[in-house]
MMTF fields as JSON, N, C-alpha, C and O atoms, coordinates in Angstrom:
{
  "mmtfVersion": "1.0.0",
  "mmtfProducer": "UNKNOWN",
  "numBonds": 247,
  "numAtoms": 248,
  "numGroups": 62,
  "numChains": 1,
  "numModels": 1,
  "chainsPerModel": [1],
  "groupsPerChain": [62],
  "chainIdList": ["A"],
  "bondAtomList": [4, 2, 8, 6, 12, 10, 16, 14, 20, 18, 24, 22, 28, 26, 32, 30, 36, 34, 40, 38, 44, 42, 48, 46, 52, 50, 56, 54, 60, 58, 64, 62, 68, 66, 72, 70, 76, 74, 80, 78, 84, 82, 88, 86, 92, 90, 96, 94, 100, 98, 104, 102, 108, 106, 112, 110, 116, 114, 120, 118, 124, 122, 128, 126, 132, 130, 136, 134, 140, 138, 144, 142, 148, 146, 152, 150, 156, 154, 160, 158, 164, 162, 168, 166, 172, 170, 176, 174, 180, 178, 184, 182, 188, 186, 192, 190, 196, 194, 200, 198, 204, 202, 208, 206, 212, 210, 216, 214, 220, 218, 224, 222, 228, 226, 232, 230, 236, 234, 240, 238, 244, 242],
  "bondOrderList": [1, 1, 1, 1, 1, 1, 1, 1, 1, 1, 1, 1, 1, 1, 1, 1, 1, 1, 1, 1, 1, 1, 1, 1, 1, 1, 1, 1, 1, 1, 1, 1, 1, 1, 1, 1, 1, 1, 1, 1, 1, 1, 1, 1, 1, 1, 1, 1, 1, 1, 1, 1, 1, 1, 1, 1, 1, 1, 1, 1, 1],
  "groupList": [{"groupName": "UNK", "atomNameList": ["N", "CA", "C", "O"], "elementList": ["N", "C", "C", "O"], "formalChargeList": [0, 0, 0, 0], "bondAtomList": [1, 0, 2, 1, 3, 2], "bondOrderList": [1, 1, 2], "singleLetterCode": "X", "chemCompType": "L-PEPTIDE LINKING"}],
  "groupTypeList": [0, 0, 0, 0, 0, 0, 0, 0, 0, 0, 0, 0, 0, 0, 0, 0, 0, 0, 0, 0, 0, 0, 0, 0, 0, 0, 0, 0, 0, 0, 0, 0, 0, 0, 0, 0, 0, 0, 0, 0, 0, 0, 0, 0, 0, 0, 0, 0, 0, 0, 0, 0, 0, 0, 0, 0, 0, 0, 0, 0, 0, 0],
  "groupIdList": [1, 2, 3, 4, 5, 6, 7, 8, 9, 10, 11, 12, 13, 14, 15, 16, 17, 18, 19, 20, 21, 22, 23, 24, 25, 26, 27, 28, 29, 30, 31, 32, 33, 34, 35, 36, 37, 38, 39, 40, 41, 42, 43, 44, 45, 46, 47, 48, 49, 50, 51, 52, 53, 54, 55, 56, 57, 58, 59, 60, 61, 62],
  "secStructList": [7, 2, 2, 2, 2, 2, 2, 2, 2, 2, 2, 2, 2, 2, 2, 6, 7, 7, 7, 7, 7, 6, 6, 7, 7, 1, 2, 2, 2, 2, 2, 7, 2, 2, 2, 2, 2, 2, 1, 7, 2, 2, 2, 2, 2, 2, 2, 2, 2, 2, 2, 2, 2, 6, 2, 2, 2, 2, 6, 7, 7, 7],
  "xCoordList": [182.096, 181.749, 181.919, 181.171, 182.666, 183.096, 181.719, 180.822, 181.9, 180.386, 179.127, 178.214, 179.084, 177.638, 177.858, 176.84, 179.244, 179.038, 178.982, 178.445, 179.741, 178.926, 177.538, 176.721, 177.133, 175.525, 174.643, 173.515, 175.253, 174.406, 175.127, 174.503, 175.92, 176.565, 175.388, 174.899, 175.218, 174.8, 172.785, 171.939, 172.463, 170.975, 171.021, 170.177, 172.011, 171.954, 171.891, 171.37, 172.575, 173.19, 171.707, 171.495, 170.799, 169.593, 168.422, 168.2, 168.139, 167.216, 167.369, 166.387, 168.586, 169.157, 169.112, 169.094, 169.102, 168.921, 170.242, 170.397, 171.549, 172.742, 173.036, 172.676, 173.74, 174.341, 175.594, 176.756, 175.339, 176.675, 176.63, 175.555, 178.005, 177.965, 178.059, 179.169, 177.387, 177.574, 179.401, 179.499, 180.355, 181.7, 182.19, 183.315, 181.321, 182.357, 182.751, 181.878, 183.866, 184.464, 183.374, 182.255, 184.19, 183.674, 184.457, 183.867, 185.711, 186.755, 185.734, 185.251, 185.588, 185.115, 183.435, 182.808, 182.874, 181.407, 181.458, 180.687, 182.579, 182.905, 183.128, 182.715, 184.278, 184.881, 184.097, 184.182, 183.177, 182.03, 181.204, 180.395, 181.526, 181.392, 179.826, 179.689, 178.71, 177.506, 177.273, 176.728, 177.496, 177.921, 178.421, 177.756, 179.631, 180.1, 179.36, 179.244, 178.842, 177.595, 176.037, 175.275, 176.215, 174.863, 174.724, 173.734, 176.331, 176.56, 177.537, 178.464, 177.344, 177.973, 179.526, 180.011, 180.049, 182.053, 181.906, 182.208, 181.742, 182.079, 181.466, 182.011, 180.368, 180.195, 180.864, 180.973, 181.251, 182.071, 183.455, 183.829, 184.193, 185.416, 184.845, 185.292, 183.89, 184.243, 183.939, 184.141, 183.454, 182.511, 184.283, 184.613, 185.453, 186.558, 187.437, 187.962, 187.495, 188.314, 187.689, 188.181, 186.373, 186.114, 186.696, 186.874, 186.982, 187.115, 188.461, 188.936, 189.209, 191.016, 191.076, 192.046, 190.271, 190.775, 190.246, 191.058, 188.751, 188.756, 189.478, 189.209, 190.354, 191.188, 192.529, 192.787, 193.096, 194.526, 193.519, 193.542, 192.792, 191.955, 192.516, 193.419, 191.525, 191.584, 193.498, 194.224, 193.857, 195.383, 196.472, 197.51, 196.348, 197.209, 197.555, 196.869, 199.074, 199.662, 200.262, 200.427, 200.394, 200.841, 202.083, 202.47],
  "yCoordList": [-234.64, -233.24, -232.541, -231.587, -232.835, -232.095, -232.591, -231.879, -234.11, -234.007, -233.376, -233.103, -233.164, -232.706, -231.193, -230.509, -230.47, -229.094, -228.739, -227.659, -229.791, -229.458, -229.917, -229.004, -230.847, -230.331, -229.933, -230.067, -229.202, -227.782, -226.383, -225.34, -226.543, -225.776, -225.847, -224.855, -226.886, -227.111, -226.864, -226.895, -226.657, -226.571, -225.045, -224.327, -224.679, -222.98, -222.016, -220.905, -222.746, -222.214, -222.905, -222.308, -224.123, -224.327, -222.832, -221.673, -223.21, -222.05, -220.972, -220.284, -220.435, -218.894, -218.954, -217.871, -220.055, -219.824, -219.653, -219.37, -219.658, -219.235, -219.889, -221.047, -219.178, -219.774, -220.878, -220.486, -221.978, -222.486, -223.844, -224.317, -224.395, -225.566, -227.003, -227.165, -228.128, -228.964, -229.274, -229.77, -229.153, -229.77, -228.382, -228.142, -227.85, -226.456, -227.457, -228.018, -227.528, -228.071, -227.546, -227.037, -227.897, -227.12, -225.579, -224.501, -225.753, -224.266, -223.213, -222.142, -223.788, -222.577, -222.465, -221.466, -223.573, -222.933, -221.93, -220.984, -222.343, -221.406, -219.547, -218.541, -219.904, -218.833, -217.752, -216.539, -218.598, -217.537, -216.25, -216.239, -215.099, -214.133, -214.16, -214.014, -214.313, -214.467, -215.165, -214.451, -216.789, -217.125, -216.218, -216.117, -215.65, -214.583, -213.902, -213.821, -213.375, -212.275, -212.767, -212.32, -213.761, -214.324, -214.916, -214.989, -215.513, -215.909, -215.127, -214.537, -215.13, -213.941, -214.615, -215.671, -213.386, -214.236, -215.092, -216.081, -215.354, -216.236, -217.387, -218.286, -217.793, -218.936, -219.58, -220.797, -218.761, -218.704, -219.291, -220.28, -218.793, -219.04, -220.638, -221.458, -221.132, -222.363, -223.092, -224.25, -223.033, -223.977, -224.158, -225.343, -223.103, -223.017, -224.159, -225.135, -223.768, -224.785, -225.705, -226.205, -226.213, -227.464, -228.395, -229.611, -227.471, -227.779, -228.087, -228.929, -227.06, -227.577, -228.592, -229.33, -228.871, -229.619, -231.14, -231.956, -231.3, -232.386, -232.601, -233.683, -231.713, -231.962, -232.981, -234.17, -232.178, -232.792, -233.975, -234.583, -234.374, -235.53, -236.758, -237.584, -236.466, -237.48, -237.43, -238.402, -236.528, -236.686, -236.807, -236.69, -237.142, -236.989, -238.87, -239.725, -238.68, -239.205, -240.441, -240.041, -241.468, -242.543, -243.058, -243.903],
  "zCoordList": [35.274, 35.397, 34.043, 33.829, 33.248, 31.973, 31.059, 30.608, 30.956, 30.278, 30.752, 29.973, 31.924, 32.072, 31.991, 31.877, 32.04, 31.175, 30.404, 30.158, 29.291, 27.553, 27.822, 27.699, 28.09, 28.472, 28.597, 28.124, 29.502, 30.147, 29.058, 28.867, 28.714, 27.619, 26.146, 25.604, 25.861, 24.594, 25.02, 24.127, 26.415, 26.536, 26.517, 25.981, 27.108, 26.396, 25.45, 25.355, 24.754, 23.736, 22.652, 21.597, 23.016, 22.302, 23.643, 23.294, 24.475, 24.959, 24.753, 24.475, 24.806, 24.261, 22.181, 21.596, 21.487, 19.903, 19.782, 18.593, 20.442, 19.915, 18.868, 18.659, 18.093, 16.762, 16.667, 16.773, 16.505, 16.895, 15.776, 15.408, 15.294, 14.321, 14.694, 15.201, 14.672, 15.042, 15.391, 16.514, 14.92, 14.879, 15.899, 16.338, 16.024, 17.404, 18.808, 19.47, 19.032, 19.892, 21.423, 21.355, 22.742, 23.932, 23.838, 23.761, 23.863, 23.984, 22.951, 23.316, 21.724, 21.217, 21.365, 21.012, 21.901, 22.145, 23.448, 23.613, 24.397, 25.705, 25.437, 26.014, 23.875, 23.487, 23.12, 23.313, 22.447, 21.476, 21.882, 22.81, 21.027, 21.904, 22.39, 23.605, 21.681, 22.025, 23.064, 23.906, 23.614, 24.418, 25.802, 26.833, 25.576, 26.099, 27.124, 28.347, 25.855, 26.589, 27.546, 28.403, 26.843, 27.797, 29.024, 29.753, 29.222, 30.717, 31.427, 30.871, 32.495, 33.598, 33.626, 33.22, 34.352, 34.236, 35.098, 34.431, 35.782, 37.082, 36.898, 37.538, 36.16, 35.572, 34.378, 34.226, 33.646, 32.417, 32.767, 32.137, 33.662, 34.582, 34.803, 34.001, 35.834, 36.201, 35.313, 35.679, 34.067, 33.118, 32.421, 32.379, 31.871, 31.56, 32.374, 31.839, 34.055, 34.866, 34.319, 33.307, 34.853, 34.521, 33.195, 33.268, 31.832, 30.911, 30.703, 29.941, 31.714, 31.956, 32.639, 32.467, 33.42, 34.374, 33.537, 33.1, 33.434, 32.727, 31.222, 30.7, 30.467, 29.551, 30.547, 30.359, 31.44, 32.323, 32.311, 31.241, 33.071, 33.204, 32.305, 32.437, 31.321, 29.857, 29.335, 29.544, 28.87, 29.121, 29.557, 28.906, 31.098, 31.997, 31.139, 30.58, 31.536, 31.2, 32.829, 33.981, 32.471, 33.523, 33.42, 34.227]
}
């Protein structure tokens, strides 16, 4: 799930022209205020969980 929201993160941010640098992590393509503005909160919010949750994911520890 986390990959397919940078994904869908990164097809936005190309259909919308947003400005963004190849090496911008997910947190800060999420962060970015342009970004920001172009997607509503409540999508913004779960695209975030998703991004916590698949971080605990990959680092959860055994």
């Amino acid at each position: 799930m986390r990959c397919f929201s940078e994904l869908i993160v990164g097809y936005i941010y190309r259909d919308l022209c947003l400005p963004s640098n190849e090496n911008t992590n997910f947190f800060e393509r999420l962060d970015a205020e342009n970004f920001k503005l172009a997607v509503n909160r409540p999508i913004l919010d779960k695209l975030h969980a998703i991004r916590i949750n698949g971080n605990n994911a990959a680092h959860k520890s055994t």
